[in-house]
C-alpha positions as CSV (number, residue, x, y, z in Angstrom):
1,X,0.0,0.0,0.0
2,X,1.4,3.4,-1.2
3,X,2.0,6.4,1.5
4,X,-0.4,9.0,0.8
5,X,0.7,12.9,1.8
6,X,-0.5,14.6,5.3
7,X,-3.8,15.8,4.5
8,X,-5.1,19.3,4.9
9,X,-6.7,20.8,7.4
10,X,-10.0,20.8,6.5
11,X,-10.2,16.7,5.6
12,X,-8.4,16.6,9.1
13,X,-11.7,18.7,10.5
14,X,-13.8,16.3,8.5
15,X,-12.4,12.9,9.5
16,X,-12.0,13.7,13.3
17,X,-15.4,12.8,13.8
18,X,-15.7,9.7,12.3
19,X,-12.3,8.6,13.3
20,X,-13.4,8.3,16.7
21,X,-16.3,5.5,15.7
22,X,-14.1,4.0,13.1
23,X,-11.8,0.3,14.3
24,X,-8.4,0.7,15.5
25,X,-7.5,-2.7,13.9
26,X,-9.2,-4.7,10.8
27,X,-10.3,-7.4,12.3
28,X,-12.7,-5.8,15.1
29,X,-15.8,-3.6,13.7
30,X,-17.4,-1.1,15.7
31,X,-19.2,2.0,14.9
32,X,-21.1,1.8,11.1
33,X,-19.4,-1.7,10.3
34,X,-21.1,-3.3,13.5
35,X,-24.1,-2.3,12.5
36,X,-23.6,-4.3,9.3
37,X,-22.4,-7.5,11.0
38,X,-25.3,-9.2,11.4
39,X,-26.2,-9.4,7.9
40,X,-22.6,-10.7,6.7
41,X,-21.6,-12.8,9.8
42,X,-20.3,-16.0,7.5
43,X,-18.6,-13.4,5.2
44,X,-16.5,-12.0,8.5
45,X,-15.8,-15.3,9.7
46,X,-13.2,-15.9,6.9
47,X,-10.7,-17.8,8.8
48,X,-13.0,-20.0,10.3
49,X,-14.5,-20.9,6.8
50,X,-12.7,-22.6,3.8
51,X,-14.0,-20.7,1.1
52,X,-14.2,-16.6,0.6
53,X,-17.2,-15.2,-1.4
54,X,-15.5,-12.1,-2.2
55,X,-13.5,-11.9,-5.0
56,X,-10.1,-9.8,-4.3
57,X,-10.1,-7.4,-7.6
58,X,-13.4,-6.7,-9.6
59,X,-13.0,-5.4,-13.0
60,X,-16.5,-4.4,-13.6
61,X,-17.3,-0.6,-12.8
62,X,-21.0,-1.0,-11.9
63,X,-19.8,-3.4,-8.8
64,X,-17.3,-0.4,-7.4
65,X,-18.8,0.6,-3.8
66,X,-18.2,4.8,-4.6
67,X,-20.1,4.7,-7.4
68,X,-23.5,3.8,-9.5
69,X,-26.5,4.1,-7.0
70,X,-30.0,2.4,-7.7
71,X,-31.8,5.4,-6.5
72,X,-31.3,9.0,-4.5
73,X,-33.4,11.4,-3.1
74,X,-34.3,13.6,-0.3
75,X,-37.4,12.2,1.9
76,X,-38.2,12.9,5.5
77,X,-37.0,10.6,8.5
78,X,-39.0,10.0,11.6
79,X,-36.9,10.5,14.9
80,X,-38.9,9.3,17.9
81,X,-36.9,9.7,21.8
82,X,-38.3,9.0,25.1
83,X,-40.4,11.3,26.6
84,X,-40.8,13.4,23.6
85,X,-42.8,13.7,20.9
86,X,-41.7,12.2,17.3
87,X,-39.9,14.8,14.7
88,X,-39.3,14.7,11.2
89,X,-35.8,15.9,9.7
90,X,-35.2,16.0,5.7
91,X,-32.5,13.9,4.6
92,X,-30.7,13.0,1.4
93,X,-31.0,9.1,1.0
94,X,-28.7,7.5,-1.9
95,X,-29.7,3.6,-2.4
96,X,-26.3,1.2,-3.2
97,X,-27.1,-2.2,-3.6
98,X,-28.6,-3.7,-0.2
99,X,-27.2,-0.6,1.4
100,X,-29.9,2.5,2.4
101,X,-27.4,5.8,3.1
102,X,-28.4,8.8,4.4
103,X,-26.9,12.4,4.7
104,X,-27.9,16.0,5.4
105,X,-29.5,17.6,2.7
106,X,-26.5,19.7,1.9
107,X,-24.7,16.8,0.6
108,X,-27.1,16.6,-2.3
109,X,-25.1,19.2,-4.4
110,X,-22.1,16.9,-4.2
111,X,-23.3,14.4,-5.2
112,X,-25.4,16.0,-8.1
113,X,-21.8,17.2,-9.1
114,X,-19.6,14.1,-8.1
115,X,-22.2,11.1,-8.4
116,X,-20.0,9.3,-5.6
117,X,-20.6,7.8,-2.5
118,X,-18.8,10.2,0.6
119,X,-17.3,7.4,3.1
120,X,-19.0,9.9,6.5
121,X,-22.2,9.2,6.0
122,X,-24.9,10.1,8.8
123,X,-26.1,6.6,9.0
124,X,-26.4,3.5,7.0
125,X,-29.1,1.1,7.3
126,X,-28.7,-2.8,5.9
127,X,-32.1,-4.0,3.9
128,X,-30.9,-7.8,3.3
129,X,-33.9,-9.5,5.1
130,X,-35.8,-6.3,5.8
131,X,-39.7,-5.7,5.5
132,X,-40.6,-2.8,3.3
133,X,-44.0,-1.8,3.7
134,X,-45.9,1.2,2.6
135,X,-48.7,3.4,4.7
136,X,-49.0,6.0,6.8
137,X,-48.4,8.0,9.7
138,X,-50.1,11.4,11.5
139,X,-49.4,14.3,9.3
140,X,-47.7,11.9,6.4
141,X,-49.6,10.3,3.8
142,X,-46.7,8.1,2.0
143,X,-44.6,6.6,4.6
144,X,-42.1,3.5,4.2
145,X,-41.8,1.2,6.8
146,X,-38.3,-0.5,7.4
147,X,-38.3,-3.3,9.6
148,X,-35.8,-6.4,10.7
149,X,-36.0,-8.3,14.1
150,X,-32.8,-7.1,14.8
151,X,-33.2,-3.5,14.7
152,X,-34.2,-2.1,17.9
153,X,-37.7,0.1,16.0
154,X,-38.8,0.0,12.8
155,X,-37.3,3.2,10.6
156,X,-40.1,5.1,8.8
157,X,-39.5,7.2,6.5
158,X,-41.8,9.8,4.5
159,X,-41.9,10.7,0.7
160,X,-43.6,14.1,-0.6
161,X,-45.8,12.2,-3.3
162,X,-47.1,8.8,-4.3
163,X,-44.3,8.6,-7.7
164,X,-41.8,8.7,-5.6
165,X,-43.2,6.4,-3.0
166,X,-43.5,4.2,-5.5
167,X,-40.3,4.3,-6.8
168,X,-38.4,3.9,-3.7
169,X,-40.8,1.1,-2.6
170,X,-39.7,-0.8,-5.8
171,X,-36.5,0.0,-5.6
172,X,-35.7,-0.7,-1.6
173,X,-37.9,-4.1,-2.6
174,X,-35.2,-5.5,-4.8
175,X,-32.6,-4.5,-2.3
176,X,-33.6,-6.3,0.3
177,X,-33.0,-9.8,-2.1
178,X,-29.8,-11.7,-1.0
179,X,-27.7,-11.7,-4.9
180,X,-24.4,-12.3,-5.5
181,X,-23.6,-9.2,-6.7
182,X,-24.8,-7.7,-3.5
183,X,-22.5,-9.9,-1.1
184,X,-20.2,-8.5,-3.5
185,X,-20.3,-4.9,-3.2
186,X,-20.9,-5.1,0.8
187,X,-17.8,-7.3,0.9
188,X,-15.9,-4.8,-1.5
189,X,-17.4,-1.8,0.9
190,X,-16.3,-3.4,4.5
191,X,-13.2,-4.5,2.8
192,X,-12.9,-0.2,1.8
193,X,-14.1,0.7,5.0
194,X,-11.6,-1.9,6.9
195,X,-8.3,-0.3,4.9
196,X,-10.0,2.9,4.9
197,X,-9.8,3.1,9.0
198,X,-6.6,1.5,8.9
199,X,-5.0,4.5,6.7
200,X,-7.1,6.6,8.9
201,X,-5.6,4.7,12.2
202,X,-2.0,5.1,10.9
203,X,-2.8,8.7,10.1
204,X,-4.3,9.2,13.9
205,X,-0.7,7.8,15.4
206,X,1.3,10.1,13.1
207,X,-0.6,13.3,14.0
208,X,-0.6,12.0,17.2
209,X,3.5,12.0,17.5
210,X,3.3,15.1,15.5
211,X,0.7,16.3,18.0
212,X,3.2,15.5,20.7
213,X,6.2,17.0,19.5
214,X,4.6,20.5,18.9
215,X,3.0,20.2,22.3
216,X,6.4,19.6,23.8
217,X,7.8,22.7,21.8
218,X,4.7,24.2,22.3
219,X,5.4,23.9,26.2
220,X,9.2,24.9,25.8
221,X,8.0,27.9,24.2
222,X,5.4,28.2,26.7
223,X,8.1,28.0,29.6
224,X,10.3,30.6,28.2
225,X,7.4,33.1,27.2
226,X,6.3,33.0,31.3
227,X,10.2,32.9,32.3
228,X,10.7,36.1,30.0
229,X,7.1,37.4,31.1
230,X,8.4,36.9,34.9
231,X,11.0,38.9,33.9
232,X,9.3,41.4,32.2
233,X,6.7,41.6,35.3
234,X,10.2,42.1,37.7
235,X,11.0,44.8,35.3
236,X,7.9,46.6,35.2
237,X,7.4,46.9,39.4
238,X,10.6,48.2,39.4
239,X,10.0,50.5,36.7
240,X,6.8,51.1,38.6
241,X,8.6,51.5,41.9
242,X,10.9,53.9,40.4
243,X,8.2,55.8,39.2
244,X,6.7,55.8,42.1
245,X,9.4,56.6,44.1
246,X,10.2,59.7,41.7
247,X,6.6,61.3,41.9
248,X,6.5,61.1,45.3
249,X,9.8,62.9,45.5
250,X,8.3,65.6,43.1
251,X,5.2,65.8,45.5
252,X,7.3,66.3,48.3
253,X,9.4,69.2,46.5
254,X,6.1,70.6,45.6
255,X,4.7,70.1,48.9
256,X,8.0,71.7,50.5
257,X,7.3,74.7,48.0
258,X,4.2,75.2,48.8
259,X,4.6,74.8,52.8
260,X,7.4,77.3,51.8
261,X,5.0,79.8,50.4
262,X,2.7,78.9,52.9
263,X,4.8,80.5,55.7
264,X,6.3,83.7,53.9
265,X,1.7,84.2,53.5
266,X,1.6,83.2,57.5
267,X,4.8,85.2,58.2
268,X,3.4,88.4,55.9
269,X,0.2,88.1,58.0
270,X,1.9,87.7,61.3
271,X,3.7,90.6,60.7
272,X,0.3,92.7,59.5
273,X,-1.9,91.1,63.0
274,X,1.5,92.5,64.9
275,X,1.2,96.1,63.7
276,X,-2.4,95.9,63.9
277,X,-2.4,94.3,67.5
278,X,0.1,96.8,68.4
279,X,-2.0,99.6,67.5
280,X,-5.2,97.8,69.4
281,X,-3.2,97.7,72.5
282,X,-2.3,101.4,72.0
283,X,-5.8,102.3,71.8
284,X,-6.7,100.0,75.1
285,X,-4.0,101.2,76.9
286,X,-6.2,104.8,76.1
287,X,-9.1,103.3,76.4
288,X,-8.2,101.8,79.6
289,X,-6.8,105.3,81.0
290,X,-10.4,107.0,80.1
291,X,-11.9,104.1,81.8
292,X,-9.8,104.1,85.1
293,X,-10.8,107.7,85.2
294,X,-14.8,107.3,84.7
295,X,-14.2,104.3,87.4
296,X,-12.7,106.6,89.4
297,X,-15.5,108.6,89.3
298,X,-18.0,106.3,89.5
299,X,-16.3,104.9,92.9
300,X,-16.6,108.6,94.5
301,X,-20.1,108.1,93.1
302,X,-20.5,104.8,94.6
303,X,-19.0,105.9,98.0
304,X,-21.4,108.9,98.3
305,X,-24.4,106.5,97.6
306,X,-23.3,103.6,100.0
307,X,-22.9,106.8,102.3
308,X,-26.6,107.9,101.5
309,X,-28.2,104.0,101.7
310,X,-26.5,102.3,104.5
311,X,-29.6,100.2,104.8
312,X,-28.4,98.6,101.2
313,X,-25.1,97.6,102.2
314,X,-25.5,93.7,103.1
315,X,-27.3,93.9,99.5
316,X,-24.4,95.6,97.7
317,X,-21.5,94.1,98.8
318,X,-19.9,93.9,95.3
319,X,-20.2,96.7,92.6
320,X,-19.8,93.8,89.7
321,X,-22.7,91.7,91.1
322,X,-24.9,94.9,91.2
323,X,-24.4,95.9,88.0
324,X,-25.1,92.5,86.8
325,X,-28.3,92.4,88.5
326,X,-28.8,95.7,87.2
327,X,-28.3,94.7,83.6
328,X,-30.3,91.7,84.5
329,X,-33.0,93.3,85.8
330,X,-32.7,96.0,82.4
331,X,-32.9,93.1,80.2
332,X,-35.7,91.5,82.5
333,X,-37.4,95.0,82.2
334,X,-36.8,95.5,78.3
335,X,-38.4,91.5,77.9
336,X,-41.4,92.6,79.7
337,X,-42.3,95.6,78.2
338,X,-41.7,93.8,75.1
339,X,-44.2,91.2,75.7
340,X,-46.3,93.8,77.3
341,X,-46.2,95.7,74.1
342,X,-47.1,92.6,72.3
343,X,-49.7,91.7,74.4
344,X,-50.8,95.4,73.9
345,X,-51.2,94.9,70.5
346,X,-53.0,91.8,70.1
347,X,-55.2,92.9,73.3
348,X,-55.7,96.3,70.8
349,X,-56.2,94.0,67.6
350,X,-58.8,91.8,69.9
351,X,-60.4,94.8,70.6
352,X,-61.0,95.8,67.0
353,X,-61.8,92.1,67.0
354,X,-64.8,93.0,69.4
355,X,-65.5,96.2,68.0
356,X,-66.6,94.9,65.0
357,X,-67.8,92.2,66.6
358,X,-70.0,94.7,68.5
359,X,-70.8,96.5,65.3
360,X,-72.2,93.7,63.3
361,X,-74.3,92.1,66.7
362,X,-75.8,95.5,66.6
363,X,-77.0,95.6,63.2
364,X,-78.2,92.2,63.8
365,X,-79.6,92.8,66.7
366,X,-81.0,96.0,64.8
367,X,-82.3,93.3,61.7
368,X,-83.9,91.0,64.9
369,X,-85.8,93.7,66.0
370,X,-87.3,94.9,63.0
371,X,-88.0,91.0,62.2
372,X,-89.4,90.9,65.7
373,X,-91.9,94.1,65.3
374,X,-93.1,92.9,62.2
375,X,-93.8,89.4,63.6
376,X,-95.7,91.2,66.3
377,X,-97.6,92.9,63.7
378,X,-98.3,89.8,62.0
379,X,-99.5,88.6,65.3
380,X,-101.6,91.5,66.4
381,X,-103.6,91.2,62.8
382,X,-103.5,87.2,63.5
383,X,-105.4,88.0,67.0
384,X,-107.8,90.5,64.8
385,X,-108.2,87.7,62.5
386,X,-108.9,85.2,65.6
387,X,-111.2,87.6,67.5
388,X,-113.1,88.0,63.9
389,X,-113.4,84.1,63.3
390,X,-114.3,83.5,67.1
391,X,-117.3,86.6,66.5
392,X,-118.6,84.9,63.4
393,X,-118.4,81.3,64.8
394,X,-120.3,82.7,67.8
395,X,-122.9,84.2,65.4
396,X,-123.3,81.2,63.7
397,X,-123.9,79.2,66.6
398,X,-126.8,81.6,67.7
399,X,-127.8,81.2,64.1
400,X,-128.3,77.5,64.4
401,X,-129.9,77.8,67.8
402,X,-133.0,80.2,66.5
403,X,-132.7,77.8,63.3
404,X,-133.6,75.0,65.9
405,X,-136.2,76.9,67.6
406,X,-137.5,78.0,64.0
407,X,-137.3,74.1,63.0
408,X,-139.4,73.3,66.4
409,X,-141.9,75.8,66.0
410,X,-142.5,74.5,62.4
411,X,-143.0,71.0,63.2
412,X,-145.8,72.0,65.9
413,X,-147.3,74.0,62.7
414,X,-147.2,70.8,60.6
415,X,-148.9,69.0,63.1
416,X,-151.6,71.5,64.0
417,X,-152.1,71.6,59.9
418,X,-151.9,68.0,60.1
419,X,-155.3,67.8,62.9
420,X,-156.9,70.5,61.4
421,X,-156.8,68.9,57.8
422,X,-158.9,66.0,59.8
423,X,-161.5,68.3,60.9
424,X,-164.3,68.8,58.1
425,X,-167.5,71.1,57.3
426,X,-168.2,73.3,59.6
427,X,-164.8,74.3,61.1
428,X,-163.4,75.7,57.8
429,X,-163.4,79.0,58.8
430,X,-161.7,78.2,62.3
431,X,-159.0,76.3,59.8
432,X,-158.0,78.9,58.0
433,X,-157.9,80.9,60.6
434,X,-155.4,78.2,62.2
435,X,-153.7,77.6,58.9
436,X,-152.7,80.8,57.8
437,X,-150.2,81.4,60.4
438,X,-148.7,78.3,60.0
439,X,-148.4,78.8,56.4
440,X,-146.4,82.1,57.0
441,X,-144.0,80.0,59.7
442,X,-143.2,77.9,57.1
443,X,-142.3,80.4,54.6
444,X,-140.3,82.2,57.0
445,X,-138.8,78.5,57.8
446,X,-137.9,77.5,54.8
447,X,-136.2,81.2,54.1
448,X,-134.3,80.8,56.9
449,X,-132.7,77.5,55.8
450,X,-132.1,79.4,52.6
451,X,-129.9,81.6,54.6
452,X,-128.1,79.0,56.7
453,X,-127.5,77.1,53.6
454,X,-125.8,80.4,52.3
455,X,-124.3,81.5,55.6
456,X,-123.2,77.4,56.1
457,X,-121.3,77.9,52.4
458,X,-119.2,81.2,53.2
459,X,-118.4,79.4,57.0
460,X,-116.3,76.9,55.2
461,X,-113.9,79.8,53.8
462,X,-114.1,81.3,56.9
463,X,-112.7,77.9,59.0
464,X,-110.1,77.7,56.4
465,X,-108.8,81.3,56.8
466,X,-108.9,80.6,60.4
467,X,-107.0,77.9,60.4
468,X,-104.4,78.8,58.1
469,X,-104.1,82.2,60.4
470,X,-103.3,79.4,63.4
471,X,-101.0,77.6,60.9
472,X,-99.0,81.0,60.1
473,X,-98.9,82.0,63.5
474,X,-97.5,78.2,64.9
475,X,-95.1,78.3,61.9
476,X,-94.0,82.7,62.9
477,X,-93.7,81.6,66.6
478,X,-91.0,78.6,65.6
479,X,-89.2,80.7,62.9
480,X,-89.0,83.4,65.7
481,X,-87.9,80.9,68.5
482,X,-85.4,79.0,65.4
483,X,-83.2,82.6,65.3
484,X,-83.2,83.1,69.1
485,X,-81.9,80.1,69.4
486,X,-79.1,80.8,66.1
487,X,-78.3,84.2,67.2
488,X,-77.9,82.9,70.5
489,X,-75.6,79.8,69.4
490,X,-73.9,82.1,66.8
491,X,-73.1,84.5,69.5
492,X,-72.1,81.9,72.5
493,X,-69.5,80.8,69.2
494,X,-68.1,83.7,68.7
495,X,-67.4,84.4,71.9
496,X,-65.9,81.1,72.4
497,X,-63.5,81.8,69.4
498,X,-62.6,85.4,71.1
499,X,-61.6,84.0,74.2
500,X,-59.8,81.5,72.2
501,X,-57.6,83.6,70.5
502,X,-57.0,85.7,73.1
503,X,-55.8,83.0,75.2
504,X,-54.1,81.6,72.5
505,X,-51.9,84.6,71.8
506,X,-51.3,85.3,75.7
């Protein structure tokens, strides 16, 4: 076998992946290869067997393993995990011989431009002795069913239409037929795949040393980069230090110069407070000569009053303490008359306060009396009104009374008419003479009831003025007692709020 060249960096980003799945030595399979073991388990048991069904060279092109496919195309592949619902992911099948391969869909260019097989494929799955059946599933019409006892879940996979259901049915149909020609090309493929990991294994160990060797020189390098960045780290805190130790020498020059200045200021001011303390003391030492001599003075002053009020001098032993007390009591007095003036004021503003206080009770006093004379009015023509009704009730009363009498004296008429109507002949003249009278008590009977009946019509007015004159004067008599009792409220109030204040502000 010929040495190939170190690869480039992107095959090595390809094949790191698949390197790690693929068999360290020929014999063992692991990774895609065990998956195929089962369905080739006499062809891997060569040394055991006396015969080998795969040829060593094959001279026809259509039997190579990278290239001629039966059929390709992207349909959609049902993932199902536990605990989760099932998804469907689009991937690029490509059908070789009693092989099914799949890829991402972004292979599909590739192979449009290469038409051969790439050895990393996402996963292959062997048909020999597989059931294909078609159906459905939820949300997919044309599904394919892939099942073998020895897979651990049927593979289902989905195709957009019912052509190419079809097709792939057919075509994943004849796959699954043992043929000679398909021992073949699995044997050829494992037999690829078998020198395929081998390169790839001898590959791993010489990047592997390579790996090594750069790590070591990698690590060298590594030790002298933090040897020279120790160094450099020395160097810069003493650079630092130095720097340090230089700008806080310049602070403390500038620190000294400014102290500096900060004295010759001091000392300039010294020298300014000493002429002008000297000059102070010149004008104390006066003042205290003009003060000795007023003292003076106010001791013979002093002496000449002690000498006039003897009886004060257990009070007054010390002229200090008296003119303390004095100053005191000045202060004391100047306090007082300053809250007395104060007081003055708000007693003056709380007499302003009254006097308009005063003011406005008068005029409503003034506006309660006029209110009061005019309910009096009211209630002297109420009592004329009264005295009216009480006449006219009286009259009417007297007026029923004669109407009684009248009413009497007209039923003993009624029944003298009534026995005289029984007499007959003879005694006609006597009745008429009885009758006549009668006749005329009647008449002025029933005329009187005429009257009554009028009189009895105007009464009613009458009782009704009456009564709403009682009405008005009940209702004048509670208004009247109603603003008594205000005014009197109104002014108790006030009064309150006076003494308040005044309190208040004292």
């Amino acid at each position: 076998m010929t040495e190939k060249p170190p690869p480039s960096k992107t095959e090595q980003k390809k094949r790191v992946a698949p390197t790690a799945a693929l068999p360290k030595e020929p014999k063992e399979k692991k990774g895609i290869l065990r998956s195929l073991s089962f369905q080739f388990s006499n062809l891997g048991k060569r040394k055991d067997n006396h015969y080998d069904m795969t040829p060593e060279e094959t001279t026809s092109e259509d039997l190579g393993p990278m290239v001629g496919v039966q059929c390709s195309g992207t349909l959609k592949k049902k993932y199902k995990k536990k605990n989760r619902p099932a998804t469907w992911s689009k991937r690029f099948f490509i059908l070789k011989e009693c092989f099914l391969i799949y890829y991402s869909t972004r292979y599909k260019k590739t192979f449009d431009k290469t038409k051969r097989i790439d050895l990393h494929p996402k996963g292959i799955i062997p048909l020999i002795g597989c059931s294909i059946v078609c159906g459905g599933d939820v949300g997919k019409k044309y599904c394919i069913l892939i099942a073998h006892p020895q897979f651990p879940s049927a593979i289902i996979v989905a195709a957009p239409d019912f052509k190419t259901q079809d097709e792939w049915l057919k075509a994943l149909r004849s796959a699954t037929k043992i043929s000679f020609k398909n021992t073949i090309v699995g044997e050829t493929m494992i037999r690829e795949l078998e020198n395929r990991g081998v390169m790839l294994c001898e590959e791993k160990k010489t990047y592997e040393e390579k790996l090594e060797q750069e790590a070591k020189a990698r690590k060298e390098e590594h030790d002298k980069a933090a040897e020279l960045t120790r160094v450099k780290a020395e160097l810069e805190s003493e650079r630092e230090k130095l720097i340090r130790t230089t700008k806080k020498l310049k602070d403390d020059l500038q620190n000294v110069k400014n102290e500096l200045k900060v004295t010759n200021e001091t000392k300039m001011t010294l020298e300014q407070e000493k002429i002008s303390l000297n000059s102070k003391t010149e004008h104390l030492q006066s003042n205290m000569e003009s003060l000795n001599i007023e003292k003076e003075k106010i001791e013979e002053q002093l002496h000449s009053i002690l000498r006039e009020r003897e009886q004060f001098l257990l009070e007054n032993q010390n002229l200090s303490t008296t003119t303390c007390q004095l100053k005191n009591r000045l202060t004391e007095i100047e306090t007082k008359t300053n809250c007395i003036m104060v007081e003055k004021e708000k007693i003056e503003n709380l007499l302003r306060m009254n006097e308009n206080k005063t003011h406005d009770l008068e005029k409503e006093r003034q506006y309660y009396t006029n209110q009061t004379k005019e309910l009096l009015m009211n209630l002297k023509e109420i009592n004329e009104q009264k005295e009216l009704t009480e006449t006219e009730l009286r009259e009417q009363v007297m007026a029923r009374l004669g109407a009684e009498r009248q009413l009497q004296a007209a039923e003993k008429a009624l029944e003298h008419l009534e026995m005289a109507l029984k007499m007959t002949g003879a005694q006609m003249t006597e009745l008429q003479e009885h009758i006549m009278p009668d006749v005329h008590k009647l008449r002025e009977y029933f005329e009187q009831c005429a009257l009554e009946a009028h009189l009895e019509a105007n009464r009613t007015g009458i009782m009704r003025n009456a009564v709403y004159a009682r009405k008005s004067i009940r209702r004048s008599k509670r208004n009247i007692r109603s603003s008594f009792r205000r005014v009197s409220l109104k002014d108790k109030e006030d009064t309150k709020d006076i003494n308040a204040n005044a309190l208040h502000k004292l």
